[in-house]
C-alpha positions as CSV (number, residue, x, y, z in Angstrom):
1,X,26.6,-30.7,62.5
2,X,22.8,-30.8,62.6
3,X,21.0,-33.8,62.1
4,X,17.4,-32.9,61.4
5,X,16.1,-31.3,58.6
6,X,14.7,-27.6,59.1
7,X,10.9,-29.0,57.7
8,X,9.8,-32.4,58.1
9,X,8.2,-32.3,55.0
10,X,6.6,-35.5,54.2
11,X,6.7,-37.7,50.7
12,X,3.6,-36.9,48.5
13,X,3.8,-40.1,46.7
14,X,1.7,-42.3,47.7
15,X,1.7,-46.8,46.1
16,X,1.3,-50.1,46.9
17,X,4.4,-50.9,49.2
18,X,6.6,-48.7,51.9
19,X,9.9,-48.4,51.2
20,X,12.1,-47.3,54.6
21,X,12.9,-43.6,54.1
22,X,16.7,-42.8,54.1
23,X,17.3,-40.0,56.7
24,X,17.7,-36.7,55.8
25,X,20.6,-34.8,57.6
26,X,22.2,-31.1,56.9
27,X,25.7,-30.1,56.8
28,X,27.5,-26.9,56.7
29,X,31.3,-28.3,56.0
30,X,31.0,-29.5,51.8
31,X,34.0,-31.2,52.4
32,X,32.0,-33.1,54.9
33,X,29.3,-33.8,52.5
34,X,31.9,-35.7,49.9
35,X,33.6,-38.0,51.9
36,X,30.1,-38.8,53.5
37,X,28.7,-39.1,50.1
38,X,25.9,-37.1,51.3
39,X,23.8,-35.7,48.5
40,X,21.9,-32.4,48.9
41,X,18.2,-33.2,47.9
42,X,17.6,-32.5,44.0
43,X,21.6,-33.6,43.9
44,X,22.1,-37.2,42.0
45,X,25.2,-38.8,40.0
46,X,23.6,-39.0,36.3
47,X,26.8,-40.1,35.0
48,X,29.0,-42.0,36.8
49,X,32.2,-43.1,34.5
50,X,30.5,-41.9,31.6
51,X,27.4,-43.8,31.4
52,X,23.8,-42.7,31.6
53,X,21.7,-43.5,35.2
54,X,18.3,-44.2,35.7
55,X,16.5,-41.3,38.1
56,X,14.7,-42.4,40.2
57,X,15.9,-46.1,39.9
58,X,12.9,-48.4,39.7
59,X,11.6,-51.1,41.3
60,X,11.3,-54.7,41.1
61,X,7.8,-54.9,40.8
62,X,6.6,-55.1,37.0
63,X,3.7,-52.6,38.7
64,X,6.3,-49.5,39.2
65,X,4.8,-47.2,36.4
66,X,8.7,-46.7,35.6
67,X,9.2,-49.9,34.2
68,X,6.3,-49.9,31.7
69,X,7.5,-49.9,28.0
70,X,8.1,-46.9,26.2
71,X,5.3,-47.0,23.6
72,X,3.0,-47.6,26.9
73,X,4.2,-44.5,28.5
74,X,4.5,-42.4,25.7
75,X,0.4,-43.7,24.5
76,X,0.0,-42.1,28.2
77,X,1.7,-38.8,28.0
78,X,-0.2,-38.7,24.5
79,X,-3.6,-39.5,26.2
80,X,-2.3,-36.4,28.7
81,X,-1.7,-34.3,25.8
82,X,-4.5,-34.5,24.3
83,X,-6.9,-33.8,27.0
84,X,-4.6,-31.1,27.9
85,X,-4.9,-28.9,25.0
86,X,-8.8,-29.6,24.7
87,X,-9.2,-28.3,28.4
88,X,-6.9,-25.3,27.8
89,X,-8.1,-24.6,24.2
90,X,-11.9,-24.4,25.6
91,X,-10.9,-22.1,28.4
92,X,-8.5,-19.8,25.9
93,X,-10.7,-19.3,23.0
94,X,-13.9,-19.0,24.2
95,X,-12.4,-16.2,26.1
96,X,-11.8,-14.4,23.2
97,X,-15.1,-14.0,22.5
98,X,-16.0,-11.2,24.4
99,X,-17.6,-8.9,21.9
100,X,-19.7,-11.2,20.8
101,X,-20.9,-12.1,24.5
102,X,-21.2,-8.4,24.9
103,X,-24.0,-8.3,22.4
104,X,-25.8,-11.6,23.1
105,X,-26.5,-10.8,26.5
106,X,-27.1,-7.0,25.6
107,X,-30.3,-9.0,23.4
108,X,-29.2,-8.2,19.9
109,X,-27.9,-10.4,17.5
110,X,-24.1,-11.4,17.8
111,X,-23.7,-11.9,13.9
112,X,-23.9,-8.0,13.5
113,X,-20.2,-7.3,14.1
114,X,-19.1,-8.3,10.2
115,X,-20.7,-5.4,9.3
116,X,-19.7,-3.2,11.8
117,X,-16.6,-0.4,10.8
118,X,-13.9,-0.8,13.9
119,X,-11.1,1.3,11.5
120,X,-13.7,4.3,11.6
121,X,-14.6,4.5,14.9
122,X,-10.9,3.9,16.2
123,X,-9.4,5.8,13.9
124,X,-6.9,3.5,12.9
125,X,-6.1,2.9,16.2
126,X,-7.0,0.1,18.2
127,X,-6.7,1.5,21.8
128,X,-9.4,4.4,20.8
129,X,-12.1,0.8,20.1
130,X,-14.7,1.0,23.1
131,X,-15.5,-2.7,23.6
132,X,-19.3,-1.6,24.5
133,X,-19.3,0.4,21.2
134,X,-20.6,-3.0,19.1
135,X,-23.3,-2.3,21.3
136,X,-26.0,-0.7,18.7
137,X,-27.6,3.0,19.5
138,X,-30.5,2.8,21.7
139,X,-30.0,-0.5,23.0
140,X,-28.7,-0.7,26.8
141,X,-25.4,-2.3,27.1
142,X,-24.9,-5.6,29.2
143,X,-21.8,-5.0,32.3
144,X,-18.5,-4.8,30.6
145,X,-17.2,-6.1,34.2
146,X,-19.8,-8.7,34.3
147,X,-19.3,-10.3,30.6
148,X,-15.7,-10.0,31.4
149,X,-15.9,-12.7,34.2
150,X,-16.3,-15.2,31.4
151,X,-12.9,-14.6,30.4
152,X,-11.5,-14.5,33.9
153,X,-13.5,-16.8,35.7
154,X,-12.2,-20.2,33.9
155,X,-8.5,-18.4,35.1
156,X,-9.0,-18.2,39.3
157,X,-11.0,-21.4,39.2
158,X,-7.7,-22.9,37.5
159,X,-5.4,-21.9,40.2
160,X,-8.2,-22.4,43.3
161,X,-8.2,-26.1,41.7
162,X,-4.5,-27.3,42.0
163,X,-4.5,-27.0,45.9
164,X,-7.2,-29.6,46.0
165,X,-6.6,-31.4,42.8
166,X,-3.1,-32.5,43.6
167,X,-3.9,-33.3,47.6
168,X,-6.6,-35.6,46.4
169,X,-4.4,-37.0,43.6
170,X,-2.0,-37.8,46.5
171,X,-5.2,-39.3,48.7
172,X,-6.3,-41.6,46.2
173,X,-4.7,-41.8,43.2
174,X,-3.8,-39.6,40.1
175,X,-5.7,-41.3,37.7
176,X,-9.6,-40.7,39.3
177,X,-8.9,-37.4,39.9
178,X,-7.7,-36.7,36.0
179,X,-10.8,-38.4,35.3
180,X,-12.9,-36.4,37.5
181,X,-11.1,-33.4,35.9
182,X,-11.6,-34.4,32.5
183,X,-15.4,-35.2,32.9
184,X,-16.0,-31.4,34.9
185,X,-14.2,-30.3,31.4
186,X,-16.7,-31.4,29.2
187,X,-19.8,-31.1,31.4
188,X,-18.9,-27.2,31.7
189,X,-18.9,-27.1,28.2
190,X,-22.4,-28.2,27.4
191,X,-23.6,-26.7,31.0
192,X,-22.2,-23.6,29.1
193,X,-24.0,-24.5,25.4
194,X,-27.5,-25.2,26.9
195,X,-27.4,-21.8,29.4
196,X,-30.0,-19.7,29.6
197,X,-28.5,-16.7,31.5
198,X,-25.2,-15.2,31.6
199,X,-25.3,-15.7,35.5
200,X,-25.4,-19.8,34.4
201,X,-22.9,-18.8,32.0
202,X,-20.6,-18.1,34.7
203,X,-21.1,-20.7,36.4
204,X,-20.4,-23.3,33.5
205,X,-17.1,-21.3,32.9
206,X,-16.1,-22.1,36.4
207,X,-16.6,-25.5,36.3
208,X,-14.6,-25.9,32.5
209,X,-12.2,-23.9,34.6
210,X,-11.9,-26.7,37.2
211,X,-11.5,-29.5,34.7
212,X,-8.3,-26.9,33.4
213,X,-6.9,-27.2,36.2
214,X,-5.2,-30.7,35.9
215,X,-3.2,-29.1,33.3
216,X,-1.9,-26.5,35.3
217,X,-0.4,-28.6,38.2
218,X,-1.7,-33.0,37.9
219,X,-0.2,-33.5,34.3
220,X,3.6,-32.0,35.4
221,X,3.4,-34.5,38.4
222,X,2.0,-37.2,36.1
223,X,5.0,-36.7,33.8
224,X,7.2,-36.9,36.3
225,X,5.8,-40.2,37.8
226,X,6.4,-41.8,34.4
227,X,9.6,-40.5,32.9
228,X,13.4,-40.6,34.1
229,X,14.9,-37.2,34.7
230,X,16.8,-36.9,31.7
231,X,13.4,-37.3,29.9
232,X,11.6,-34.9,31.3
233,X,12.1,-31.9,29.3
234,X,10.9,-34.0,26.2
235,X,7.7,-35.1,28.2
236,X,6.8,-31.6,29.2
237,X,7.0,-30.3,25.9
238,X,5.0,-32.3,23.9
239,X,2.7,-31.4,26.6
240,X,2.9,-27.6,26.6
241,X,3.5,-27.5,22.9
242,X,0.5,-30.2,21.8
243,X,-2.0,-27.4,23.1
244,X,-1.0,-25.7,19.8
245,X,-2.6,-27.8,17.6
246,X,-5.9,-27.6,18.6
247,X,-5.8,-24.2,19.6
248,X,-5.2,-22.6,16.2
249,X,-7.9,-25.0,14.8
250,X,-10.7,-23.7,17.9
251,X,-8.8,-20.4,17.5
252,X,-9.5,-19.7,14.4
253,X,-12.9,-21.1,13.9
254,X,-14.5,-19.4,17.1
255,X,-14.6,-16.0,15.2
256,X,-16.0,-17.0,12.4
257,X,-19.0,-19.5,13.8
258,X,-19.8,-17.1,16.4
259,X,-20.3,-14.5,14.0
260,X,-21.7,-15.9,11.6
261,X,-23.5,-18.7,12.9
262,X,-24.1,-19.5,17.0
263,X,-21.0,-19.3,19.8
264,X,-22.7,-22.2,21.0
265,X,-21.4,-24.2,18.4
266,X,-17.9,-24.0,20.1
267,X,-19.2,-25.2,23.1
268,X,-20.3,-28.3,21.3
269,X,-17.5,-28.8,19.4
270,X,-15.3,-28.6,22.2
271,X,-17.6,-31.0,24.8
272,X,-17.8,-33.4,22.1
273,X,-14.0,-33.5,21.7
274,X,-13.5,-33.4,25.6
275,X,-15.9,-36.6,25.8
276,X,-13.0,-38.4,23.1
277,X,-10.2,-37.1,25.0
278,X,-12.3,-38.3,28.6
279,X,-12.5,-41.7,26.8
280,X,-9.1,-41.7,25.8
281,X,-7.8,-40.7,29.1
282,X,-9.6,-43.9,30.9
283,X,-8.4,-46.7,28.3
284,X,-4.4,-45.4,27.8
285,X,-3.5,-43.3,31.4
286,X,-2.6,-45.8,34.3
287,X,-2.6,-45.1,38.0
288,X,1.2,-43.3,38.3
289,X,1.3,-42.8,41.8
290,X,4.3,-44.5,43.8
291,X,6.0,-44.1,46.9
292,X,9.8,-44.0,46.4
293,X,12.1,-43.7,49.0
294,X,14.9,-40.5,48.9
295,X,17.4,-43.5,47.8
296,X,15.0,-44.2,44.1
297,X,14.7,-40.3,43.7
298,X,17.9,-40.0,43.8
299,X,19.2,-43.1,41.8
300,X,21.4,-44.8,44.5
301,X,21.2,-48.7,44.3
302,X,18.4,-49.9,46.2
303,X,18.3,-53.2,45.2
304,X,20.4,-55.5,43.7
305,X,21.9,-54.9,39.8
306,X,23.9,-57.7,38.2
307,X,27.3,-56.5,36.2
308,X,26.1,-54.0,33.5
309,X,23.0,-53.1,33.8
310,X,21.3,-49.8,35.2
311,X,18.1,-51.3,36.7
312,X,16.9,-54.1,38.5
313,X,15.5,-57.3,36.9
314,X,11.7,-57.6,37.3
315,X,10.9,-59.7,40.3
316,X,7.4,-61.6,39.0
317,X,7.9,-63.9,42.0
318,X,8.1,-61.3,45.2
319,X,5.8,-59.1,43.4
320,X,2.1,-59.7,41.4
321,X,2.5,-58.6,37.4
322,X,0.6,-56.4,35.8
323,X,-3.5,-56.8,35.0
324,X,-6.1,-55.7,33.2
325,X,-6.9,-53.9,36.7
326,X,-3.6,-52.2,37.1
327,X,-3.8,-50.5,33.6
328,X,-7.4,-49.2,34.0
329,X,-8.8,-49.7,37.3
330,X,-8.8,-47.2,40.3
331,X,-8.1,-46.8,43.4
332,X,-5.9,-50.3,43.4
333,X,-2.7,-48.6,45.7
334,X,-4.6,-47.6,48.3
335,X,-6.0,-44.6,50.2
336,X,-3.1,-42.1,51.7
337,X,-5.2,-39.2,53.4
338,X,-2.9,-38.5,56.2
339,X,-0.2,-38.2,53.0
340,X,-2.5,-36.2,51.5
341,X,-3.2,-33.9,54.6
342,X,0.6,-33.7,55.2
343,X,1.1,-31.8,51.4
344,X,-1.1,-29.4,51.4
345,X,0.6,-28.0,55.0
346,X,3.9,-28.7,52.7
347,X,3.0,-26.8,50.0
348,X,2.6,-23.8,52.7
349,X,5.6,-24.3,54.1
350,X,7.4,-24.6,50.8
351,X,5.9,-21.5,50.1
352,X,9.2,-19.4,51.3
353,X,11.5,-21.5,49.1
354,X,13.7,-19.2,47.0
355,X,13.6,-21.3,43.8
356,X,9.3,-21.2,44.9
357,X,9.1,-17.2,44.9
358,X,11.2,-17.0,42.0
359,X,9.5,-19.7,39.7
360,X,6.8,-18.3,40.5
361,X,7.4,-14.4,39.7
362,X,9.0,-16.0,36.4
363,X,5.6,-17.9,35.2
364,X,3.8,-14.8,36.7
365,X,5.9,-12.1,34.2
366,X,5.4,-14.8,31.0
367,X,1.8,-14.8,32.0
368,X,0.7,-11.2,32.3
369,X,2.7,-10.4,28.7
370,X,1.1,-13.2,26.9
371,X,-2.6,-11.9,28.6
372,X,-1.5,-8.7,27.7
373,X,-0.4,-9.2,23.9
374,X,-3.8,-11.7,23.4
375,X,-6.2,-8.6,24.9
376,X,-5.1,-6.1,22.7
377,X,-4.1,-8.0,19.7
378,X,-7.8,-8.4,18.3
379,X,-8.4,-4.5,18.9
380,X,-5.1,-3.4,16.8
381,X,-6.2,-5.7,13.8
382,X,-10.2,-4.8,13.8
383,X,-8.3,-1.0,13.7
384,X,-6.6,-1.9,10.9
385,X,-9.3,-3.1,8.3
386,X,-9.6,-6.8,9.3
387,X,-13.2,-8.3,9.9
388,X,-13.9,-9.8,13.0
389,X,-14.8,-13.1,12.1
390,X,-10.6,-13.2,10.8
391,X,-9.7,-12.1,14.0
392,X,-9.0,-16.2,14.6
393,X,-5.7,-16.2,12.5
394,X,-4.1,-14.1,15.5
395,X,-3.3,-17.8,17.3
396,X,-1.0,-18.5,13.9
397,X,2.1,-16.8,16.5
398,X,0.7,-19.9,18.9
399,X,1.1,-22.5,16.6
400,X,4.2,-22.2,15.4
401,X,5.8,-21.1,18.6
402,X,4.3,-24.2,20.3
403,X,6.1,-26.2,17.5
404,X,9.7,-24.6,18.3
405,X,8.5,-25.1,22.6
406,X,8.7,-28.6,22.2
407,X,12.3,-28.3,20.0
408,X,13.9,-26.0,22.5
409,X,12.2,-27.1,25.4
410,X,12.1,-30.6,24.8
411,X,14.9,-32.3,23.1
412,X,17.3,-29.3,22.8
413,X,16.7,-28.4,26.2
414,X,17.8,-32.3,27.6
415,X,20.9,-32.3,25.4
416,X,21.7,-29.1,27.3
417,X,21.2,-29.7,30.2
418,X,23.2,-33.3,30.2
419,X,26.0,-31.6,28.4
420,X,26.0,-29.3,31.4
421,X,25.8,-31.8,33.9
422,X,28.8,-34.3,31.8
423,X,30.5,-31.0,31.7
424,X,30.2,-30.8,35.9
425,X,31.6,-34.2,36.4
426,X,28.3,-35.8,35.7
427,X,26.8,-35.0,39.5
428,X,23.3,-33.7,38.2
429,X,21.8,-30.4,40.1
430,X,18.3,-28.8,38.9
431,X,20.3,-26.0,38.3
432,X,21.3,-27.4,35.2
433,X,18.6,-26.8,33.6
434,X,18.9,-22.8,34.1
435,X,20.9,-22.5,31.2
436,X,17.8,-23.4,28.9
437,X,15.9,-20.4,30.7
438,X,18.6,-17.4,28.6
439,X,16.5,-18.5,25.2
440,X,12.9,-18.1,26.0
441,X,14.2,-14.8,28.4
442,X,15.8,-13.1,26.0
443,X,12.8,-13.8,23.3
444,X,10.1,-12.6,25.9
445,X,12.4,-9.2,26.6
446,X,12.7,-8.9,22.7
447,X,8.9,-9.3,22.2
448,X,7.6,-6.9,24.2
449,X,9.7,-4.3,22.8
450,X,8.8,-5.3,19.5
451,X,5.1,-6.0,20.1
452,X,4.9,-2.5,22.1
453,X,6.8,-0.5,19.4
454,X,4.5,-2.1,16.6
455,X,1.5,-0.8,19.0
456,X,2.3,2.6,19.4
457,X,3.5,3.1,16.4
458,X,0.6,1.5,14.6
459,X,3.1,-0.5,12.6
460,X,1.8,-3.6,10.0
461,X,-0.1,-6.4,11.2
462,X,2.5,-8.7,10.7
463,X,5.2,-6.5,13.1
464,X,2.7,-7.0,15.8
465,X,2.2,-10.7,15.1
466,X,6.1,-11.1,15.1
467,X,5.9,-9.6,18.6
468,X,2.9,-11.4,19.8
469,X,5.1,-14.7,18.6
470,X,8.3,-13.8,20.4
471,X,5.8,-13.6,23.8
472,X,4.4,-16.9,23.0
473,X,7.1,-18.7,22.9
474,X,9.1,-16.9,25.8
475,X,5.9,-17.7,27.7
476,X,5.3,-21.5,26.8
477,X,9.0,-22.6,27.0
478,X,9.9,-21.1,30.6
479,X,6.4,-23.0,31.9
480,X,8.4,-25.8,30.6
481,X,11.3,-25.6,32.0
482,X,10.5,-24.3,34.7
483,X,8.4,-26.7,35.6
484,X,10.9,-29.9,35.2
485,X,12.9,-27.4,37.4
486,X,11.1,-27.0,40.4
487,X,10.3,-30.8,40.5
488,X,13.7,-32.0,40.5
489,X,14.7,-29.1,42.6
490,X,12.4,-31.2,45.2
491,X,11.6,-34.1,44.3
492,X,9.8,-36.2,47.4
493,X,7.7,-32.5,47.2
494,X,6.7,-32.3,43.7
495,X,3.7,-31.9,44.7
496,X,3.5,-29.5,46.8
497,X,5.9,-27.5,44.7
498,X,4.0,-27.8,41.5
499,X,0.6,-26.7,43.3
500,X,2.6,-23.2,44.7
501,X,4.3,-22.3,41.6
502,X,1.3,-23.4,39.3
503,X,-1.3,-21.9,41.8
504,X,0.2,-18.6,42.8
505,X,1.2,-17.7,39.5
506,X,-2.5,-17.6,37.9
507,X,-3.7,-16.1,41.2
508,X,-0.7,-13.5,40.8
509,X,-1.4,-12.7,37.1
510,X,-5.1,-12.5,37.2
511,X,-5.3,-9.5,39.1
512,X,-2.2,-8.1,36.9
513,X,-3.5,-9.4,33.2
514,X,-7.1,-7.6,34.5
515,X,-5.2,-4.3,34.2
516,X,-3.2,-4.7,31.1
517,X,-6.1,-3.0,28.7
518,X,-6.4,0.0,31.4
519,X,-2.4,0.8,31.2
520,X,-2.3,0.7,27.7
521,X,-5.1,2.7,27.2
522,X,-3.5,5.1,29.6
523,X,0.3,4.8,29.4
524,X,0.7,3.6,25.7
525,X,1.4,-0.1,24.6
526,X,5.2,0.6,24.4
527,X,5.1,1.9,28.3
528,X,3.4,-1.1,29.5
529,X,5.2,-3.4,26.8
530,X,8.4,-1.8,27.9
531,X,7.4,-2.3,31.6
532,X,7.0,-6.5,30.9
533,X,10.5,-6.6,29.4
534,X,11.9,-4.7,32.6
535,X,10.5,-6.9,35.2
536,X,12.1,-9.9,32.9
537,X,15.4,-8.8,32.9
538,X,15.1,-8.0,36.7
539,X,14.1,-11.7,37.5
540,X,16.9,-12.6,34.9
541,X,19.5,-11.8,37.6
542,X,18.1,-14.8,39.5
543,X,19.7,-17.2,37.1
544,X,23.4,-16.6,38.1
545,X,22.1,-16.6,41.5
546,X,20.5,-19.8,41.6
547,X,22.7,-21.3,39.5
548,X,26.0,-21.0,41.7
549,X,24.1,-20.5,45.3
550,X,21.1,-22.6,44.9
551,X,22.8,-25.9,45.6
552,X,23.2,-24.1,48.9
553,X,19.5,-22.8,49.2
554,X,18.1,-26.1,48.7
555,X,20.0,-27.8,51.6
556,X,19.3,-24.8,53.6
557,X,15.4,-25.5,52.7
558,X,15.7,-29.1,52.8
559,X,18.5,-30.6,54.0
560,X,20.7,-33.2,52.2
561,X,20.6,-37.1,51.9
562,X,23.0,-39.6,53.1
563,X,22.4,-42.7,51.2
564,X,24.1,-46.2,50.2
565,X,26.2,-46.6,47.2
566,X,26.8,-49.3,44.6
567,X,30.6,-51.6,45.3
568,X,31.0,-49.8,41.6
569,X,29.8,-46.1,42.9
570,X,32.2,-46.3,45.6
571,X,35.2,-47.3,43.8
572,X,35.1,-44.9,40.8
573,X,34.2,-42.3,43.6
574,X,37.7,-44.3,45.7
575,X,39.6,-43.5,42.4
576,X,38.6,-40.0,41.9
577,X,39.9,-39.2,45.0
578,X,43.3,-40.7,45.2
């Protein structure tokens, strides 16, 4: 039997108390592990004789950011919400804007392309368009590379921000460093409206790139500071799927003011927004780091419950309530550098984690299609008669598959994954959740071969849409899940988890997205389409995999934990035995 775990991974969380870490230990013999009542880390009782536990089980102390009331958690996750989709939106759209960048910093006047004929110079195809062909005869074309940067710039300083966002979250508290995000968010923006050069241009993309990339990695670890496991899937949802909303209102507009009016205008319509949702974020988002011990993740009985209930009575005596301070103050738990320090060498070693690689080719595959489908979308409709400044209705697929994300991959996806784990006995594993991945798998397989078909084949407008939908949603809802996934999979190293598969994934699919318009100009859209779906079904194989071995993996890669149980706990567990 060996009795130290392979990494000495340290807890990210960082609060105002120190709760004595239960020992982690590994075990090869499972039969050892039940009458031990040894869990494997991500392993906790949900159910025990039918009834619903609290994961992690909270705290005495009325300032334990699980035992604020519902409406005050849900106002935060809104506050998250809201910000998120503004910092996303402003990053998407304005990416979309390339032909009219192309021709303001080429000197002529953006508002040209309404009159320009795309179906007669494609031919009715849009992979024969030449983006530098709005450029007018005579006049010398800006860089296509350069101008492209604006798209992808926003993108790598997304990912490059969630190893140091998430660290400093851990060193001093989530809540400044959302701030600080949401403030770099909207200072981009008007950095970006009052530019003078595309070179500043750049520069101001970068920055509204940093500000994105709380989103990416921050809110998911926020979420999980503030909800119970078998909320989680709700929480994330109406995060992912919120960014909707304001994305087909941005999306659609952009087109049409840029072309008919200034692009600036969407950077002040955006920074003005992101100033509200900055605002919004400092009066309604508490500070939500706490250190639990591996006892609270898990949902033993840490301290004491009277007959019938599910968590501990607030202690106002042992511990101070709640203030003013505690709701919107900073920096009130402390400083935690050497915590801090300790994840980001974590999140290397957590790096060669199975469920890491995987979740991480997963996001990566979703990515690239979606990239790919958004690139060439615009092109195929300009072929096909429509005017540019229209070209905003292609984010209608967003909308409504960012409506059915937060019905599959939010409520539907918890009843699932609870019926799986009643179903089991009611021990809960993150593998659970691997059932809600089939869904949003077999819609991203389906939609590239529909969206690659309706390309080559120049097929309607509303074929390709139909595609372009099917690769939204695929896309949106296994982020989701995913990402309530890998955190539970790991708990005490959400962190460090969340940074790998968040960061790596964007890193990944940058340099893969970059070359999406080059293969279908060479290969055909169904050939590269066809390619997407391929590499999806491949990583499909990983969910019977994970699902029956990755119990195993995960106390392979980080051992199991040997905690206390309730006099209740160990008599139902006494009974099932006999």
């Amino acid at each position: 039997m060996a009795t130290n775990n392979r990494w000495p991974l340290q807890e990210e969380q960082a609060g105002p108390k120190r709760v004595p870490i239960t020992a982690v230990s590994e075990f090869e013999d499972d039969e050892y592990l039940a009458k031990s009542e040894t869990l494997v880390v991500g392993t906790t009782n949900l159910y025990v004789d039918g009834k619903l536990r609290l994961i992690p089980m909270p705290t005495p102390d009325p300032k334990d950011p699980l035992n604020l009331p519902a409406w005050r958690k849900w106002t935060a996750i809104g506050a998250l919400c809201f910000f998120g989709a503004l910092a996303l939106s402003a990053e998407i759209v304005i990416g979309g804007l390339l032909p009219v960048f192309i021709l303001e910093y080429s000197g002529v006047d953006p508002r040209i392309l309404n009159s320009i004929d795309f179906e007669a110079q494609s031919g009715g195809s849009g992979l024969n368009i030449n983006p530098l062909s709005v450029v007018p005869p005579g006049v010398v074309p800006v860089s296509l590379e350069e101008v492209s940067m604006l798209a992808t710039i926003p993108l790598i300083a997304n990912g490059i921000a969630s190893y140091f966002l998430v660290p400093t979250s851990i060193w001093i508290g989530r809540r400044p460093v959302l701030i600080f995000a949401a403030t770099a968010a909207w200072a981009g923006g008007l950095f970006a409206a009052f530019s003078t050069s595309l070179n500043q241009h750049l520069v101001a993309r970068g920055v509204m790139g940093l500000g994105a990339g709380a989103v990416e990695a921050l809110i998911p670890l926020i979420v999980q500071d503030l909800v119970f496991i078998h909320q989680r899937n709700k929480a994330m949802s109406a995060v992912i799927s919120s960014q909707g909303i304001i994305i087909i209102a941005l999306g659609v507009l952009a087109p049409w003011i840029s072309s008919n009016y200034t692009w600036r205008w969407m950077y002040y319509i955006t920074s003005c927004l992101g100033i509200v949702a900055w605002g919004v974020v400092i009066a309604f988002l508490p500070e939500t780091r706490w250190t639990r011990s591996q006892e609270e993740l898990s949902g033993q009985t840490v301290h004491p419950l009277k007959p019938g209930q599910n968590r501990p009575e607030l202690d106002y005596v042992a511990y101070t309530p709640r203030t003013v301070w505690t709701n919107i103050g900073v920096f009130q738990n402390g400083f935690e550098f050497r915590a801090a320090a300790q994840s980001m060498l974590d999140a290397v070693r957590s790096t060669y984690f199975p469920v890491v690689i995987w979740a991480v080719l997963l996001n990566t595959a979703g990515i690239v299609m979606n990239q790919a489908s958004a690139q060439i979308t615009p092109f195929a409709l300009l072929a096909q008669g429509w005017e540019f400044q229209w070209t905003g209705l292609t984010v209608l697929p967003f909308f409504l598959a960012s409506a059915l994300v937060y019905v599959f991959g939010g409520p539907v996806a918890d009843k699932i994954s609870n019926a799986v784990t009643k179903w089991q006995g009611g021990s809960r594993e993150p593998e659970h959740h691997l059932a809600n991945l089939i869904l949003p798998i077999v819609s991203g397989v389906a939609g590239c071969f529909v969206f690659g078909t309706a390309g080559e084949q120049n097929l309607h407008w509303g074929v390709l849409l139909f595609g372009s939908f099917l690769i939204v949603f695929a896309f949106l809802t296994l982020m989701t899940i995913l990402n309530v996934f890998i955190v539970e999979s790991y708990p005490q190293w959400a962190g460090p988890v969340l940074v790998n598969v968040s960061s790596l994934r964007i890193v990944i699919a940058f340099f893969l997205a970059s070359k999406a318009t080059v293969w279908i100009a060479e290969k055909g859209p169904l050939a590269t389409f066809a390619l997407y779906a391929e590499a999806l079904i491949v990583l499909s194989l990983g969910l019977p995999v994970f699902y029956f071995w990755g119990k195993r993996m995960r106390q392979w890669t980080a051992g199991s934990v040997k905690g206390t149980q309730s006099e209740k706990e160990k008599a139902f567990n006494d009974g099932a035995s006999v």
